[in-house]
Structures are given as structure tokens and as C-alpha cells.
C-alpha positions as CSV (number, residue, x, y, z in Angstrom):
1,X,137.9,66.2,139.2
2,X,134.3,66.0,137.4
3,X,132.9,62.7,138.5
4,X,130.7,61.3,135.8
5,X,127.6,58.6,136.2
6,X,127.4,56.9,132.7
7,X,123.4,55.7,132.1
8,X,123.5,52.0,130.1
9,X,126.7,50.9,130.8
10,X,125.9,47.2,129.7
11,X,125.7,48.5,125.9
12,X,128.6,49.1,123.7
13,X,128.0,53.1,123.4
14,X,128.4,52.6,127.5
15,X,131.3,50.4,127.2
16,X,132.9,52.9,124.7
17,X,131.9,55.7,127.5
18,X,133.6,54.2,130.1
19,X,136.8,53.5,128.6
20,X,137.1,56.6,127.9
21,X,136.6,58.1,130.7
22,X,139.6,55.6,132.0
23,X,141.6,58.0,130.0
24,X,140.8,61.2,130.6
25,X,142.4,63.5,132.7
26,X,140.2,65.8,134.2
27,X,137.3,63.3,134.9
28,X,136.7,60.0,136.4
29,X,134.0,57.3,136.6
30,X,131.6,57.8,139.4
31,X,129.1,55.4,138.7
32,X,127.8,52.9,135.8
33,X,124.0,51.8,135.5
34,X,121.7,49.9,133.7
35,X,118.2,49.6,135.1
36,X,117.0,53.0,135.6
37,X,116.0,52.3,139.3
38,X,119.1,52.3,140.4
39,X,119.9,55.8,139.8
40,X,118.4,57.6,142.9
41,X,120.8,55.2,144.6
42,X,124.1,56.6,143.3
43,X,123.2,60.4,143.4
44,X,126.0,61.0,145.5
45,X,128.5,59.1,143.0
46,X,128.2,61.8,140.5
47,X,127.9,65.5,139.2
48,X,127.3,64.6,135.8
49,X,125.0,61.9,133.5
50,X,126.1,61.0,130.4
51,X,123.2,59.3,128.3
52,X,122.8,57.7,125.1
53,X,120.1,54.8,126.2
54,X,116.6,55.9,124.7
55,X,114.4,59.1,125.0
56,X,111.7,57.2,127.7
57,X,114.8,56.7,129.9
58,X,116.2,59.9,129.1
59,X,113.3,61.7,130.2
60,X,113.1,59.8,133.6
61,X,117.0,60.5,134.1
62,X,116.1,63.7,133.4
63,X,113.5,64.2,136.3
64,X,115.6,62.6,139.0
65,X,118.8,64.4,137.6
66,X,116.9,67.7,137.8
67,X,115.4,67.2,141.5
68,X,119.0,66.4,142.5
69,X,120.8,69.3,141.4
70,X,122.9,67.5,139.1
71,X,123.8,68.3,135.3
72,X,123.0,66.2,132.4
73,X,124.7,64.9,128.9
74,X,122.3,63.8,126.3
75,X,123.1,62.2,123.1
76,X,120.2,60.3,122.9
77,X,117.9,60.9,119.5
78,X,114.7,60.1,118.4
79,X,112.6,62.7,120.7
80,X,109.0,63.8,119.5
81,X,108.2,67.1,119.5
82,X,106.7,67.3,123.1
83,X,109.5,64.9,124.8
84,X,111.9,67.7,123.1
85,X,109.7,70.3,124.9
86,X,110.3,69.0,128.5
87,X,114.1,68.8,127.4
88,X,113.7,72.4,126.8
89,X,112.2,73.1,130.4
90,X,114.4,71.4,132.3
91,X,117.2,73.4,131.1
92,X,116.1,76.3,132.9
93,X,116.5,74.8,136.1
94,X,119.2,73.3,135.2
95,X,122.8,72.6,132.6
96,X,122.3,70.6,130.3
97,X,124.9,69.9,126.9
98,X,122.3,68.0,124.5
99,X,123.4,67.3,120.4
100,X,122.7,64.8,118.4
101,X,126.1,63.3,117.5
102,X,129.0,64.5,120.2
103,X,131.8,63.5,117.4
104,X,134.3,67.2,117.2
105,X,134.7,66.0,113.7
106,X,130.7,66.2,113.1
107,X,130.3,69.4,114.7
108,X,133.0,71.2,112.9
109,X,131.3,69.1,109.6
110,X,127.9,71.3,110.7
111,X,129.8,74.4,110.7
112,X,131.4,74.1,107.1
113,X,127.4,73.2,106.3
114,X,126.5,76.7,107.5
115,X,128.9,78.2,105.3
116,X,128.7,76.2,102.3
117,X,124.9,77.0,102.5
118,X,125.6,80.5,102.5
119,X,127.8,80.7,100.0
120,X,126.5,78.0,97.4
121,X,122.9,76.5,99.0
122,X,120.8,78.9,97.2
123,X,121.8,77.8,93.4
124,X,121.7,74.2,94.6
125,X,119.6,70.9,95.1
126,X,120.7,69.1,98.5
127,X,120.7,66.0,99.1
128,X,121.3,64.3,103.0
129,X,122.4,60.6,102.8
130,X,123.6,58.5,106.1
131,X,124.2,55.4,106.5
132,X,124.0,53.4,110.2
133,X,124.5,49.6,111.5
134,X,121.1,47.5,111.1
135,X,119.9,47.7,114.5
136,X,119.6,51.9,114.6
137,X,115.8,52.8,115.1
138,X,115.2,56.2,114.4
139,X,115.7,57.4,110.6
140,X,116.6,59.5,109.5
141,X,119.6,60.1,112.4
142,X,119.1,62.9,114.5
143,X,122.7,63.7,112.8
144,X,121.4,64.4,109.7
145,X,118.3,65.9,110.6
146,X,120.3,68.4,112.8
147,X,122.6,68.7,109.4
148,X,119.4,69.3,107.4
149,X,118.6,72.0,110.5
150,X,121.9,74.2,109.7
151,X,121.4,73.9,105.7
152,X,117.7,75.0,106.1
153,X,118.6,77.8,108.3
154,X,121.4,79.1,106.7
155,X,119.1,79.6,103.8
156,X,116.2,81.0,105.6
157,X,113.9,77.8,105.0
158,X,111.7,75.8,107.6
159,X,113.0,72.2,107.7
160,X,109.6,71.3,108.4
161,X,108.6,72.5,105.5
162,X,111.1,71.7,102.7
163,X,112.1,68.1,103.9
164,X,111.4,65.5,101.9
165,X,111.9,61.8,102.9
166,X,113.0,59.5,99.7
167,X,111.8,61.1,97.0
168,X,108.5,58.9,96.6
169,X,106.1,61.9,95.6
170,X,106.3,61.1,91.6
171,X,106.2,64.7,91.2
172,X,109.4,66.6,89.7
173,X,112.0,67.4,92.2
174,X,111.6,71.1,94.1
175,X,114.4,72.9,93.6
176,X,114.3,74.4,97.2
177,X,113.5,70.9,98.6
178,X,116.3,69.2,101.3
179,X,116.2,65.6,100.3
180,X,116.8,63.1,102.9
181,X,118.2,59.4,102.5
182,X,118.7,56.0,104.9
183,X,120.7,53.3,104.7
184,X,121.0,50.7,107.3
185,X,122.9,47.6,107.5
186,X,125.9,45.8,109.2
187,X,127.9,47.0,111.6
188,X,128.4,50.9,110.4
189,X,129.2,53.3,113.6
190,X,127.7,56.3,111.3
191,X,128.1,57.8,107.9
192,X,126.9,61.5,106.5
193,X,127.0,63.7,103.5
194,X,125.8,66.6,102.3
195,X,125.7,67.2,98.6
196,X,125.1,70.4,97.3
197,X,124.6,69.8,93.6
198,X,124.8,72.8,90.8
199,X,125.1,73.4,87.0
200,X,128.2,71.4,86.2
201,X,129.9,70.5,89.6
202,X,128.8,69.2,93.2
203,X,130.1,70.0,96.7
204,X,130.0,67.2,99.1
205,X,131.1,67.2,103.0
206,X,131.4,63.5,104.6
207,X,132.2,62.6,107.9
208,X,132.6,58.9,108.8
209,X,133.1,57.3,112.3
210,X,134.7,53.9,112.0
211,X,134.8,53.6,115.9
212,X,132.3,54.9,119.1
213,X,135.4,56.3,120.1
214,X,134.9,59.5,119.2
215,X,131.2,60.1,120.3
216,X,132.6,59.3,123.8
217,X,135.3,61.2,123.7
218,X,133.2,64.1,123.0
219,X,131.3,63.3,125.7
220,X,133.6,62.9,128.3
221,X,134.6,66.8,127.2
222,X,131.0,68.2,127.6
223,X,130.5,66.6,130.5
224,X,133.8,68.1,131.7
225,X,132.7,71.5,130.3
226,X,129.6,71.6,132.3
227,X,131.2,71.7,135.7
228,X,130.3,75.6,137.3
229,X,127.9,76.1,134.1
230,X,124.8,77.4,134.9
231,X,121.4,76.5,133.8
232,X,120.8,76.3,130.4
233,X,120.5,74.2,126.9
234,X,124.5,73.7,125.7
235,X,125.4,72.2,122.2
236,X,128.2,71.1,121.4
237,X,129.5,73.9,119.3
238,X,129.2,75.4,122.8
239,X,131.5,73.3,124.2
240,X,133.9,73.4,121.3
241,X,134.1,77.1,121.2
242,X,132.8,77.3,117.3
């Protein structure tokens, strides 16, 4: 049985993770943490770290998760481009399963992107709106960036370079232009869709979590599916098989 260490625990994504790790089958809880200190105290609790706190702690989880021989799941978002980059390193040296949104029902949403940018992207404008509770910080998600990621790709574009962030330009919209869109208030787990709008119709793929459920869930399953991997940077299509 996987034993799993579960970073913030005292937060409701931690709660959520260690209820469901109650239920699975294959896994257990092997430790539960807030302060960061106390993690080189339970190194031999756990084989795996599930994380969701913020990318400063990540990174320090990281380091003393990496020194320890131990494997790592990240669902934290909100990296910069070098914090990404030491992500990126340590995943030589060791496994690591790191996505943006661990919901099965988000990452089979980014596979129908893929194809629905093959087939259709090219004759149309697209559009990225999402909508979180109030007291989300980074924006746009890391969800729909990495949605915005699979459209651009599947077309052969740079999202760096044909992301635009609420249309406030003035200037007449570029066709080949991925428009992005936030919305925050309430309570809202997470909201996403994709529009792909043409000449006389429009193609739109939602996903909607009403509960933290399901990015736990998902999870728990990676950090199952990392037991005996090797080094290396895992998504969660990985894990899925798609």
C-alpha cells in the first residue's frame, strides 16, 4: 500500500485530500502537515507528497522530497517561469506527476480540445472563460492556461505569443488571437470553457466541479500511479492512459 503525506492539511483542498484517501483502496494516509518544518520529521511516514499549498512551499517540499528519495504530486499553480524551471530539474532525479487541475473529467476535457482544434481551430476565434471562488490568486487558472497550451499547440501557435488577456487593446480582434477571461466570486470550486466560434455556429466544451472531490480523487490516483515510476515529469494524461 502507497503511503501518502498530504502538504496543508488544515485547508479545505487538504481536508478534501484526506478524505479521500480514507477511501481508497490501494493507498493510505501516512502523514498530514501544515508548517513546512515539520516535514523532514515525517520522512519515514511517506512515499509520496501530495501538494496543492502555494509554489514558495512547493518548491521547498520539493528540495527536501528530492534529497529524500521520495516522489512528489503537485497541483499547485501559479509558478513563474524560473520556479517552473527548477520543477523541470528535479524531475530528473526524481518522479514527479505535476498538472494543473487533477480532475479525470478536465483532462479528458483537454483531450477533446486537442481534437476540436485540429479539426475546427483554424477557421475559428477562441475564446477561454473560467470562473473561480473569490479568494483564488492566480488568474487566469493554471487550468485554462494549460487549456489555452493544448489549443495553441494543436494549431501550431506559441501561447506566448497569441494570448491575449481581456480584450483591452481597442484594436479589432486577431483572428488567430486565444482570448482569455476571469471571473471570480463566491464559493465556485472551478468553471472552464472553450468556445470555438465560426461563420454561423459555435462549439463550446465546459467542465464544472461543484465539489474538491474530484481534484482529490485524482490525486490519490497519481500518487498511487507513481509507486516503481522512475524519474521523470508525469501529467496526468499520463496517469490516465490518454
Amino acid at each position: 500500500m502507497t503511503k501518502i503525506a498530504v502538504a496543508g492539511s488544515g485547508g479545505r483542498m487538504g481536508q478534501a485530500l484526506i478524505e479521500a484517501l480514507g477511501r481508497a483502496a490501494e493507498s493510505g494516509l501516512g502523514a498530514a502537515f501544515d508548517q513546512g518544518d515539520e516535514l523532514n520529521l515525517l520522512l519515514d511516514k511517506f512515499d509520496v507528497l501530495i501538494d496543492f499549498t502555494c509554489p514558495e512551499a512547493t518548491l521547498k517540499y520539493l528540495q527536501i522530497c528530492q534529497a529524500a528519495g521520495k516522489s512528489m504530486v503537485i497541483g499547485t499553480t501559479g509558478f513563474s517561469d524560473s520556479q517552473l524551471q527548477i520543477i523541470h530539474q528535479a524531475a530528473q532525479k526524481m518522479p514527479i506527476v505535476f498538472a494543473p487541475n487533477m480532475s479525470v473529467g478536465v483532462n479528458l476535457s483537454l483531450k477533446l480540445l486537442d481534437m476540436a482544434a485540429r479539426v475546427i481551430g483554424a477557421d475559428a476565434e477562441i475564446e477561454i472563460l473560467e470562473t473561480h471562488h473569490s479568494r483564488k490568486l492566480d488568474a487566469p487558472s493554471g487550468t485554462a492556461l494549460k487549456m489555452g497550451e493544448v489549443v495553441a499547440n494543436a494549431l501550431g501557435r506559441d501561447l506566448q505569443k497569441c494570448a491575449i488577456f481581456g480584450h483591452t487593446s481597442g484594436k479589432p480582434r486577431d483572428k488567430n488571437a486565444i482570448g482569455f477571461a476571469t471571473i471570480r466570486g463566491g464559493d465556485v470550486v472551478g468553471e472552464h470553457t472553450v468556445s470555438f466560434f465560426m461563420e454561423g455556429e459555435r462549439v463550446e466544451i465546459t467542465h464544472k466541479a461543484s465539489s474538491r472531490t474530484t481534484f482529490a480523487n485524482g490525486a490519490v490516483r497519481a500518487a498511487e500511479w507513481l509507486s516503481g515510476k522512475g524519474s521523470g515529469l508525469y501529467s496526468m494524461q499520463d496517469v490516465l492512459g490518454i
